[in-house]
Structures are given as structure tokens and as C-alpha cells.
C-alpha positions as YAML, in Angstrom:
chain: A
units: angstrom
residues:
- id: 1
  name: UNK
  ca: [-43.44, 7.88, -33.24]
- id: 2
  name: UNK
  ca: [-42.94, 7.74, -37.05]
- id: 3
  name: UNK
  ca: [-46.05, 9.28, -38.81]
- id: 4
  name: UNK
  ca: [-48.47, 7.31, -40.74]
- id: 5
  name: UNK
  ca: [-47.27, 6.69, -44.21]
- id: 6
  name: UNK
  ca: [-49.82, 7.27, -47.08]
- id: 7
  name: UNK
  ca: [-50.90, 3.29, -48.38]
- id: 8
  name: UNK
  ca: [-49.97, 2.70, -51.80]
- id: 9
  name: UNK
  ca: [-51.88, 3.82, -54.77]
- id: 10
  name: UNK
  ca: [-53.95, 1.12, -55.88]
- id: 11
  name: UNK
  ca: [-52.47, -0.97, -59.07]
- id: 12
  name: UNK
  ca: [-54.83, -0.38, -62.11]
- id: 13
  name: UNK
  ca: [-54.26, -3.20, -63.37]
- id: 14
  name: UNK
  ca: [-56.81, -4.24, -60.10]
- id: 15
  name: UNK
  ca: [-59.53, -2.20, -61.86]
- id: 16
  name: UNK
  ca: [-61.33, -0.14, -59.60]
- id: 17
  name: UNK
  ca: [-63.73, 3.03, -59.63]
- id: 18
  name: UNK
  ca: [-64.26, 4.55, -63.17]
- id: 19
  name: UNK
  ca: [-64.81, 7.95, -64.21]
- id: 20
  name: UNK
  ca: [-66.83, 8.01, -67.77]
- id: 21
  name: UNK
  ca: [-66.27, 10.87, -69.86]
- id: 22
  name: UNK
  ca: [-67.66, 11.85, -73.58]
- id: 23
  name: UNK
  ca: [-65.49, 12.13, -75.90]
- id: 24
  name: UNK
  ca: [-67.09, 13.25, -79.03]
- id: 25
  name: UNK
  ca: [-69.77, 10.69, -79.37]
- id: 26
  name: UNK
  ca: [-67.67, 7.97, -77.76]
- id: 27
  name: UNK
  ca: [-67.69, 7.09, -74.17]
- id: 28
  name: UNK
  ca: [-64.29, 6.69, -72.21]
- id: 29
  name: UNK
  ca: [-63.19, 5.57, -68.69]
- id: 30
  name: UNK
  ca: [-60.72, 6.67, -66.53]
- id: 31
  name: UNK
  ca: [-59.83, 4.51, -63.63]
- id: 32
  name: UNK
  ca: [-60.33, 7.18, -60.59]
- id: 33
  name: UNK
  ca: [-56.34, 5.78, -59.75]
- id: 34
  name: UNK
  ca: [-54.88, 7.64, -62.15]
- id: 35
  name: UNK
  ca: [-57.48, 11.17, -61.91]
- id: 36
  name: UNK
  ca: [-56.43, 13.74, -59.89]
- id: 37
  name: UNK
  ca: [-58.74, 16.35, -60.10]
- id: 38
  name: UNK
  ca: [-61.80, 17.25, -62.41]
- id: 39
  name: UNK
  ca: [-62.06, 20.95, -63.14]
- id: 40
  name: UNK
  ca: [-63.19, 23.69, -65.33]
- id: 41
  name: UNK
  ca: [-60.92, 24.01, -68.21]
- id: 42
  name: UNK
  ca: [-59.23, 27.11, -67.90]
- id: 43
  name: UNK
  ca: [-57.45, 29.37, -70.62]
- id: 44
  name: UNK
  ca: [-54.71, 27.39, -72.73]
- id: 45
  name: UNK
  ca: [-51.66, 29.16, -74.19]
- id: 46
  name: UNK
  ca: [-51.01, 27.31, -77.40]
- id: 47
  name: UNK
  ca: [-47.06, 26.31, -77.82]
- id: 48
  name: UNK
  ca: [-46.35, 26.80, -81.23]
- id: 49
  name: UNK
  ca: [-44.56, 23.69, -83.14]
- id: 50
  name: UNK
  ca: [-46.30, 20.95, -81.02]
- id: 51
  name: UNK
  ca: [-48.64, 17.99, -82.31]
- id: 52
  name: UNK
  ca: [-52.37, 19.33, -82.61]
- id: 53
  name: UNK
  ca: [-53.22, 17.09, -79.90]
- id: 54
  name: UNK
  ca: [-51.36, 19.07, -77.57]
- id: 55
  name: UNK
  ca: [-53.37, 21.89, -76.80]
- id: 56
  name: UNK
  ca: [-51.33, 23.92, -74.95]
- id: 57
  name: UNK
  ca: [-50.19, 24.72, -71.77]
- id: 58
  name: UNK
  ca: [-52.15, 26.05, -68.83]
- id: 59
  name: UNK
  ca: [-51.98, 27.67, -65.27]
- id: 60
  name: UNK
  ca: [-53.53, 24.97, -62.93]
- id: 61
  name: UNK
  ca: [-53.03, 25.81, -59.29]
- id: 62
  name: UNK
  ca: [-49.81, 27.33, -59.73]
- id: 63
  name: UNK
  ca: [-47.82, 25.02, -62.03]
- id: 64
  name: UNK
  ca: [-47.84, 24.57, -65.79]
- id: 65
  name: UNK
  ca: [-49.59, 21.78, -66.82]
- id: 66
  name: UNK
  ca: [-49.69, 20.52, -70.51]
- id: 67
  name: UNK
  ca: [-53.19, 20.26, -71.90]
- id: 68
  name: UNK
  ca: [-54.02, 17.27, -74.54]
- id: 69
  name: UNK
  ca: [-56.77, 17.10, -76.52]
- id: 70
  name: UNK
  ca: [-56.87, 13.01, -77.24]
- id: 71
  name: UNK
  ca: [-60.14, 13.58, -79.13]
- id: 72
  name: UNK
  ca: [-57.94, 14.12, -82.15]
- id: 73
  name: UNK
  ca: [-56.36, 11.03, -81.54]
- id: 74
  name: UNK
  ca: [-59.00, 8.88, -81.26]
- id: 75
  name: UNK
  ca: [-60.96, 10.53, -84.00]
- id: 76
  name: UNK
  ca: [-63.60, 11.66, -81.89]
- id: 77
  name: UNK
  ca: [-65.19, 14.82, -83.59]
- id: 78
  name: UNK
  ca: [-64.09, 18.74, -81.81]
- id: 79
  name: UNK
  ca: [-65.75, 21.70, -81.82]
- id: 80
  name: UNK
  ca: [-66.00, 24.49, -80.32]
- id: 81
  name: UNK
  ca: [-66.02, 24.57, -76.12]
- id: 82
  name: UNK
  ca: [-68.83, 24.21, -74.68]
- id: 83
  name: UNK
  ca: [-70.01, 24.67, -71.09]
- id: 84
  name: UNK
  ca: [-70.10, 21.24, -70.18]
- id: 85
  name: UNK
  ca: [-66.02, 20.58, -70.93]
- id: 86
  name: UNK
  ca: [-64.35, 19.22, -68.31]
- id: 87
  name: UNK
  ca: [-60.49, 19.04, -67.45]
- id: 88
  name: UNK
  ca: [-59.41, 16.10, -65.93]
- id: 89
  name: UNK
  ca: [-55.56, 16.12, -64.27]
- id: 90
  name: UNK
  ca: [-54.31, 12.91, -64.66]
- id: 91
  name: UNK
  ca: [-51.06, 11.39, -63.01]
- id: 92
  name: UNK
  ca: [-48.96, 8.42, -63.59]
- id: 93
  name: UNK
  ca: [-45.47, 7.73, -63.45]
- id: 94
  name: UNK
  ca: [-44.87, 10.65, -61.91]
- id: 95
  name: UNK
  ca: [-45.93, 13.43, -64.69]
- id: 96
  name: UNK
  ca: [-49.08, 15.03, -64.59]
- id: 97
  name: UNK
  ca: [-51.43, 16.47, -67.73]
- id: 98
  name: UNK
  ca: [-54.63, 18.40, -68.03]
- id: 99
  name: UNK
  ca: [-57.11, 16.20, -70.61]
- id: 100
  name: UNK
  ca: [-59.94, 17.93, -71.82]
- id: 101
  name: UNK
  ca: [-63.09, 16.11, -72.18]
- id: 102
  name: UNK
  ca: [-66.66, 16.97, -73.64]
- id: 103
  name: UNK
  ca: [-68.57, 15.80, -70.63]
- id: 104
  name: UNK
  ca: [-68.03, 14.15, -67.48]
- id: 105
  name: UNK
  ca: [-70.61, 11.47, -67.12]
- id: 106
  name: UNK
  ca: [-70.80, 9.28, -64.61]
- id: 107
  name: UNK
  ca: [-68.77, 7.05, -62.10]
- id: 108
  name: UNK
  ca: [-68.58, 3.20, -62.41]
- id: 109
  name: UNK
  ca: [-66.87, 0.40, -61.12]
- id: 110
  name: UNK
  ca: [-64.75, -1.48, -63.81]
- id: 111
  name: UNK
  ca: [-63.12, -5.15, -62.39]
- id: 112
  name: UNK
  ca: [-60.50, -6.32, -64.85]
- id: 113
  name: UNK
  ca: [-62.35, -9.22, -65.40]
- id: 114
  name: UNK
  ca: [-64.84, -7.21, -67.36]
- id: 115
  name: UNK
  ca: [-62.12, -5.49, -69.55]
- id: 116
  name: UNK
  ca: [-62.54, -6.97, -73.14]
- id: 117
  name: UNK
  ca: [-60.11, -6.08, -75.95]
- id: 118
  name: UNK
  ca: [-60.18, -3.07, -78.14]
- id: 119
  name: UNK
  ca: [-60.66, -3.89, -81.74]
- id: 120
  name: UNK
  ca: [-57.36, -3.21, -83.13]
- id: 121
  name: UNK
  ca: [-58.45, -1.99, -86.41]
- id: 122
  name: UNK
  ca: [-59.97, 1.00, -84.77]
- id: 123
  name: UNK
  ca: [-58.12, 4.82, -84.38]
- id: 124
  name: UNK
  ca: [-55.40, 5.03, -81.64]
- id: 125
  name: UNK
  ca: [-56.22, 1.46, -79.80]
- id: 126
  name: UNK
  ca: [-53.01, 1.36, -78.85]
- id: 127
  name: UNK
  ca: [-54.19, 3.83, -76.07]
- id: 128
  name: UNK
  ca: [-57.15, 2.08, -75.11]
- id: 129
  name: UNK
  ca: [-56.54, -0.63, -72.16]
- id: 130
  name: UNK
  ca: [-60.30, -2.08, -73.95]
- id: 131
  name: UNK
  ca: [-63.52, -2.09, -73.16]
- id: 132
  name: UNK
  ca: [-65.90, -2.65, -70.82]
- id: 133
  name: UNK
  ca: [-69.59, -3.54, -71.62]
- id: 134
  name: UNK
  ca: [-73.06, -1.56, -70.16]
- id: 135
  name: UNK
  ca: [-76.00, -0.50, -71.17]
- id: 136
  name: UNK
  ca: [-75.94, 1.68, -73.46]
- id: 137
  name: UNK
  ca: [-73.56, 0.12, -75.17]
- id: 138
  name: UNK
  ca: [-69.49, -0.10, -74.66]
- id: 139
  name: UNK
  ca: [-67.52, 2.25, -72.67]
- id: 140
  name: UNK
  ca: [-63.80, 2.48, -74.01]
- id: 141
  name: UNK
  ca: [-61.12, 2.23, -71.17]
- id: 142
  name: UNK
  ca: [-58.39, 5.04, -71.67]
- id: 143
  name: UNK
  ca: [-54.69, 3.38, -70.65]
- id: 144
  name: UNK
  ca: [-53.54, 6.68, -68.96]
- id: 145
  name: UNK
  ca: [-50.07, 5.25, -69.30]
- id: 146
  name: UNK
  ca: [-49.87, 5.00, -72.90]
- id: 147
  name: UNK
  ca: [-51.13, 8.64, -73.02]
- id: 148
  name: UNK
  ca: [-48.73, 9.23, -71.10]
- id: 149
  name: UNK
  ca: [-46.14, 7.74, -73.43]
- id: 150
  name: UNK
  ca: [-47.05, 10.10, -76.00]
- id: 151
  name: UNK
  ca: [-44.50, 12.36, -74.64]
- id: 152
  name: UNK
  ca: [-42.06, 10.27, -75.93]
- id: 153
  name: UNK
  ca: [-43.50, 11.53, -79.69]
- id: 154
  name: UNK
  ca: [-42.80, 15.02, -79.05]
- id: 155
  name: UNK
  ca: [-40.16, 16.87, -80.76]
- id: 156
  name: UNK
  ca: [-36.89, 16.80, -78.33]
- id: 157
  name: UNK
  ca: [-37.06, 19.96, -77.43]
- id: 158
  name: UNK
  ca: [-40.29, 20.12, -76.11]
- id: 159
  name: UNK
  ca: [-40.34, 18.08, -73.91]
- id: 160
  name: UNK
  ca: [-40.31, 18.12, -69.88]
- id: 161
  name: UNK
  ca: [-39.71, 16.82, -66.64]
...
């Protein structure tokens, strides 16, 4: 007897079970699909000659994870840590990162159907999948595969697996 073989991650295009984070003043999703693990964030080694919204690199569990900082990206405001950061280790495609987030907030269930476009004119929509509407006001939807594509920015060198 074969053993059971793990079902297929679900598509995120389906939507799904959010995780909202704060981000500066802004509040972000994270489809639970592509989210790991949520975590303190632990110390970062800063890489010298990368893009400021790399943060470094970090010891997670063993491995060496690279730590972005996407606040500076989407023009959310940093400062210094605070107790309620939060690293989230996202997946997709096969490479894994640490991001680090002001807050986690919540869960939520997103449906694509409720996905509306990002205004374009805004910073970085290109990694925003859009947005999704609640009370409170809008909740921005991170595309954790165009975040992932920043990789592809990074000097040659730097870059791995």
C-alpha cells in the first residue's frame, strides 16, 4: 500500500483564508496558501550591497532565510521594532522569505469575487493582487508571487536558489 499523498495546495487564485497584517498604517492580506509560519522576528544580519528592502538574512529553524521589509516598497512608514512585529515565512514557487510586518491582525476569508483592483497610480501596485472591501475600510491584497519576483531585481550575484 502506497502512502497517502499530501492534496494539492489550494490555487490562490480560488481565494481562500486571509491573514491581515499592518503595514505602517495600511492594512494587507495574505492568503493563508502562501503563509507558512508567523513568528517572532528574530535577529537579521544585514548583507551589505542589497536593495533597502531587503533586510537581511536570518537564522529561521536552521536555514537562511532572506528577510524583506516591503514597507519600503509600498511606502508604508518604518520605525523602529516594536514588540508587536511579526515575521511571516511565506512560500511560493518553491522559494521561501521571512516578511516582516508591524502587526498581525486578524484572519478573514477573501473569495475572488470580492477582489477589486488596486488603483494603479498608487506605490508598488504592481505587487498588490487588489483589494478587498470591510469595515473599516479596504484591506490591500499582497500578490506573494510578485514579491516573490522581486528577486529577479537583485544584483546577479546575490541572488539564490
Amino acid at each position: 500500500m502506497s502512502p497517502p499523498s499530501d492534496p494539492a495546495p489550494p490555487s490562490p487564485d480560488a481565494g481562500g483564508d486571509a491573514i491581515v497584517v499592518r503595514l505602517g498604517a495600511g492594512r494587507f492580506a495574505l492568503l493563508m496558501a502562501d503563509v507558512a509560519e508567523v513568528g517572532r522576528v528574530p535577529p537579521v544580519t544585514r548583507v551589505p550591497g542589497l536593495p533597502a528592502w531587503v533586510s537581511g538574512v536570518a537564522n529561521w529553524r536552521g536555514r537562511i532565510l532572506p528577510m524583506l521589509d516591503v514597507r519600503r516598497l509600498l511606502g508604508a512608514q518604518t520605525g523602529d521594532a516594536c514588540p508587536s512585529e511579526r515575521l511571516l515565512v511565506v512560500n511560493r514557487g518553491g522559494l521561501s522569505a521571512g516578511l516582516v510586518v508591524d502587526e498581525v491582525l486578524t484572519t478573514m476569508p477573501v473569495a475572488t469575487a470580492d477582489i477589486e483592483p488596486y488603483p494603479e497610480t498608487l506605490p508598488a501596485a504592481d505587487l498588490l493582487a487588489g483589494q478587498v472591501v470591510r469595515d473599516g475600510g479596504p484591506v490591500a491584497v499582497l500578490d506573494v508571487a510578485a514579491v516573490m519576483r522581486l528577486r529577479d531585481a537583485l544584483p546577479r550575484g546575490r541572488r539564490t536558489a
